[in-house]
C-alpha angles and dihedrals in degrees: 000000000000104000135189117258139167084291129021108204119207128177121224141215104264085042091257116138125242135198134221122169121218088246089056087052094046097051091051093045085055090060103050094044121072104156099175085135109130115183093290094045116194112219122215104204093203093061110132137197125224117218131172113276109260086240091055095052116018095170128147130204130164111262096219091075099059083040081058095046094043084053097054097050124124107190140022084258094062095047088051083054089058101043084067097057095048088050095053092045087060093246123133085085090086118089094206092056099035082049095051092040090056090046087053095045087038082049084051100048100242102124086159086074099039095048082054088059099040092051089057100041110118086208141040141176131175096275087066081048104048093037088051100042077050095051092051094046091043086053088046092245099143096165104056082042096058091037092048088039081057093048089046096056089033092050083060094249107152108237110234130197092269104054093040095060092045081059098043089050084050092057088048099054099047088047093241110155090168098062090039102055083050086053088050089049087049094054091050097050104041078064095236115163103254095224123177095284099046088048089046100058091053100048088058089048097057093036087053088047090051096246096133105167094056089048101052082036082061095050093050096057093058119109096202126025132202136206101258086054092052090054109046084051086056087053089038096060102040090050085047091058094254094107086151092056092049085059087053091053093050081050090049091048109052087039085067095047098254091138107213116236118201100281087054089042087051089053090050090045089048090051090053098050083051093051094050090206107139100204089057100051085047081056099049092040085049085053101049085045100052087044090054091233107182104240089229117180096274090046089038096056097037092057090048081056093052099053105040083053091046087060101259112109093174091053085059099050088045080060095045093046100052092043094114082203119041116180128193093267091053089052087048086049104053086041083064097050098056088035091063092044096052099255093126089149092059093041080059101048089048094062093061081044091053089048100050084051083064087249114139129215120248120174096290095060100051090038084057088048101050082045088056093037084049099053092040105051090238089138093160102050090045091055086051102052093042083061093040090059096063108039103041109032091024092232110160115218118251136185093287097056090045090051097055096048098049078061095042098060090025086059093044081051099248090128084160089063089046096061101038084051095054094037080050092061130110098200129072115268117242128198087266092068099042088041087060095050084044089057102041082049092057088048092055100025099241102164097175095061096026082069090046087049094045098051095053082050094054092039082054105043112356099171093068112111095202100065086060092042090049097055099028075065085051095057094038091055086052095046100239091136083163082070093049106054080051096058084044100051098042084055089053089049091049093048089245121157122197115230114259116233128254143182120188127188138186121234126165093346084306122106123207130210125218131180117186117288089013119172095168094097116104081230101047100121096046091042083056095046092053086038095063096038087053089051096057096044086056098048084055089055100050094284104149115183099239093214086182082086090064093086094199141098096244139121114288097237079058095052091050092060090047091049088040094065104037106157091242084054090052099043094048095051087049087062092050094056100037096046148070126270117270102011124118124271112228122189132148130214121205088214133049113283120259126254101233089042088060091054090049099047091058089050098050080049090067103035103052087028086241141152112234122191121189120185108196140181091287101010170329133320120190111184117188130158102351092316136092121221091231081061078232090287093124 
């Protein structure tokens, strides 16, 4: 790259040469940078840049020379070196080079400098308006995007199918439905054709905005469809909480000929981590196998993702270990894994493991290690690594760390710990962190601080139902039914419903969905009638009903019957029944496992000599002969 040195040397136009020092070069450099932006940067629309006069410098050098240096920078020091020179050349006058000199300063995040140059420029054409409304959105600056996005349509500039996309990303990544929805009403009405990128680009955006149904209206509506649409539906689907249907999409797609490349492939993997259904992740796994996709280090991660939340831990370790290339991202990853089945022992042998690789640790990953260390019981360790943290690796702690250590001591019963811990912190407490006290208080029935707790949790979100549901449970095992009808009626009064639960299971690629008492299965009468005969085989074994689960003020022969159809004990009845002899058992439960389920889980893996694996609201559950893998400490 051309750099400054005691002397710069041009050629002119008649072959003379011409001098410059370094000092010249330095104090004009002072006068046409003023880089005051911080990361909402204010524009003044009047900036100017001085420049030589073109009577002072009439130099002329190809421009090709300072495209090639600006291309060649590797820092915003070096770009400013360059913008010198271009501006002693006499250059800046030339839309090829300013535009590429704001495209290098917009590449470097410094929208401050290149906002300076774009004020003074004589001349501009979309692309110094597109590359401009882009630089702001790359730096975050949503503000001075959308303002500089308003000057370029009021300043009678015709949007183009390059610009409008830059401004429609902006609106997807700040989240801002509102301005996005105006954009998409711009574009339409400018009567610019919507081709693939512009649709795109708003299908991301209101997939990103969780709008799903206007984004999958829009692509529908498209007549041809690339690779990079296809995929953002697939995401959009599986973020929205349709993950089947993402899996539908990938079908639709390949049967039209559109082949997947790995970012599309990462999308399919994600859905199926969201759906939890084994035979699907073994089919996209089959898939990415028979296509010789390189498990690079984003593939290789998201499918240790998709099996340990398919229910298959050492699925997700055979995938770890045969990744040629592991970041820190892909180690956090596979301690995660182990942390949410139980394995807390395991999530802790593989971080000595990942410093002797040369990988060092960042948040994710200590916040992978307490959760394992949480759902573990390992209370010590987790106290120490939450130190360690800190003083050797100079992480500072944020939401996410405290959460999981206010779980960590409010599981282990040191509720005292837990709240000196949150009143000693310096950031503002989320739901996460009072749901986790909630839930240590209902675990060791401490009522005072349960209704603390409580009260942050409904300031903060008090349309979830679950927040009612969770200490309303509270009062009933303590008997305060009072309490109860209060909780209940304040969430009738509030329009809040609580969420129905369900239990789903796969059986023969086909999943099937129970809610407590259900009768809707083909197979209902003969899924009772085992169901009954089981039951008596495990009360002869030590099986006792816990009714303190039935969380109503009602007889005790009533609560039995409740307690008797719970929709984990129908579904695994159902895969006892609809299944071979000696396979595991999946199912999932949207909401966190029952206690007496979980008894009763151990008890049916005895007896029938099977592995059950039960994938809740926050984990894994692995029974096997009569023992769960959380050593009921959950």
């Amino acid at each position: 790259m051309f750099k400054l040195k005691k002397h710069n040397l041009f050629a002119s136009t008649n072959g003379d040469l011409r001098f410059f020092t370094a000092i010249t070069a330095t104090a004009m450099a002072d006068t046409i940078f003023q880089p005051h932006f911080h990361r909402q940067t204010s524009i003044d629309p009047h900036a100017q840049i001085q420049k030589p006069s073109d009577s002072q410098f009439s130099l002329s050098v190809d421009p090709k020379f300072f495209i090639s240096s600006l291309l060649s920078c590797k820092n915003i020091s070096q770009v400013h070196q360059v913008h010198t020179q271009v501006a002693v050349s006499g250059l800046l006058h030339n839309l090829v080079v300013a535009n590429k000199l704001l495209y290098i300063y917009a590449h470097h995040k410094a929208p401050s400098a290149a906002y300076a140059l774009f004020a003074g420029m004589r001349e501009r054409d979309a692309v110094s308006w597109s590359v401009m409304i882009g630089g702001f959105a790359k730096a975050g600056d949503y503000v001075n995007c959308f303002r500089t996005f308003k000057e370029f349509i009021n300043c009678g500039m015709v949007l183009d199918n390059y610009t409008s996309p830059l401004v429609i990303r902006a609106c997807r990544d700040s989240r801002d439905l509102i301005m996005g929805r105006v954009i998409h009403d711009i574009v339409l009405k400018s009567g610019l054709p919507v081709d693939q990128f512009v649709c795109a680009a708003l299908v991301d955006m209101y997939a990103k905005c969780k709008v799903i149904d206007d984004a999958r209206q829009l692509f529908d509506q498209m007549p041809k469809k690339d690779l990079v649409t296809w995929t953002v539906m697939v995401g959009g689907c599986a973020d929205s909480g349709n993950a089947n249907e993402s899996l539908v999409l990938f079908n639709r797609m390949i049967e039209e000929g559109v082949q997947p490349d790995k970012v599309a492939m990462v999308n399919v993997v994600y859905a199926c981590a969201k759906l939890g259904v084994m035979h699907k992740a073994r089919l996209v796994h089959d898939y990415i196998t028979r296509n010789r996709f390189f498990l690079n280090v984003i593939l290789g991660t998201a499918m240790i993702d998709m099996y340990a939340k398919c229910g298959s831990v050492d699925f997700a370790r055979e995938i770890f270990d045969a990744m040629p290339q592991k970041n820190v991202v892909s180690w956090s990853a596979m301690i995660a894994a182990y942390g949410y089945h139980g394995q807390g022992r395991k999530a802790l042998d593989l971080f000595p493991m990942m410093l002797s690789s040369g990988i060092s640790p960042n948040r994710i990953t200590f916040v992978s290690l307490i959760y394992a260390c949480s759902h573990a019981g390992l209370v010590e360790e987790g106290l120490q690594l939450f130190s360690l943290m800190q003083d050797d690796y100079a992480v500072a702690p944020d939401l996410k760390h405290y959460t999981c250590m206010v779980d960590l001591l409010g599981r282990a019963g040191r509720l005292d710990e837990a709240l000196k811990l949150i009143e000693s912190m310096r950031i503002e407490k989320d739901e996460g962190l009072w749901g986790s006290l909630l839930g240590a208080c209902r675990i060791h029935k401490k009522l005072e601080l349960a209704e603390m707790a409580a009260k942050s949790l409904l300031e903060l979100q008090p349309e979830n139902a679950g927040h009612y549901v969770l200490l309303s449970n509270i009062y009933a095992n303590a008997g305060r039914w009072e309490d109860v009808a209060k909780i209940r009626n304040l969430m009738t009064q509030r329009r809040i419903k609580k969420i129905p639960g369900w239990t789903w299971i796969e059986v023969d690629n086909m999943v099937y969905q129970f809610s407590v008492g259900d009768r809707t299965h083909p197979r209902s009468k003969e899924i009772y009638g085992m169901l009954k005969s089981l039951s008596a085989k495990l009360e002869m074994a030590g099986y006792v009903p816990d009714t303190n689960f039935v969380l109503h003020d009602v007889p005790e022969e009533d609560k039995l019957g409740s307690l008797y159809t719970h929709s984990e004990k129908l579904a695994i009845v159902f895969g006892l029944i609809a299944t071979p002899e000696g396979t595991p058992i999946r199912i999932m439960k949207n909401l966190r496992v029952c206690g007496d389920c979980h008894t009763f889980s151990k008890f049916v893996s005895t007896i029938t000599q099977r592995v059950i694996i039960v994938r809740d609201v926050n984990r894994f559950h692995h029974f096997e002969a009569g023992v769960c893998s959380c050593g009921d400490y959950w």
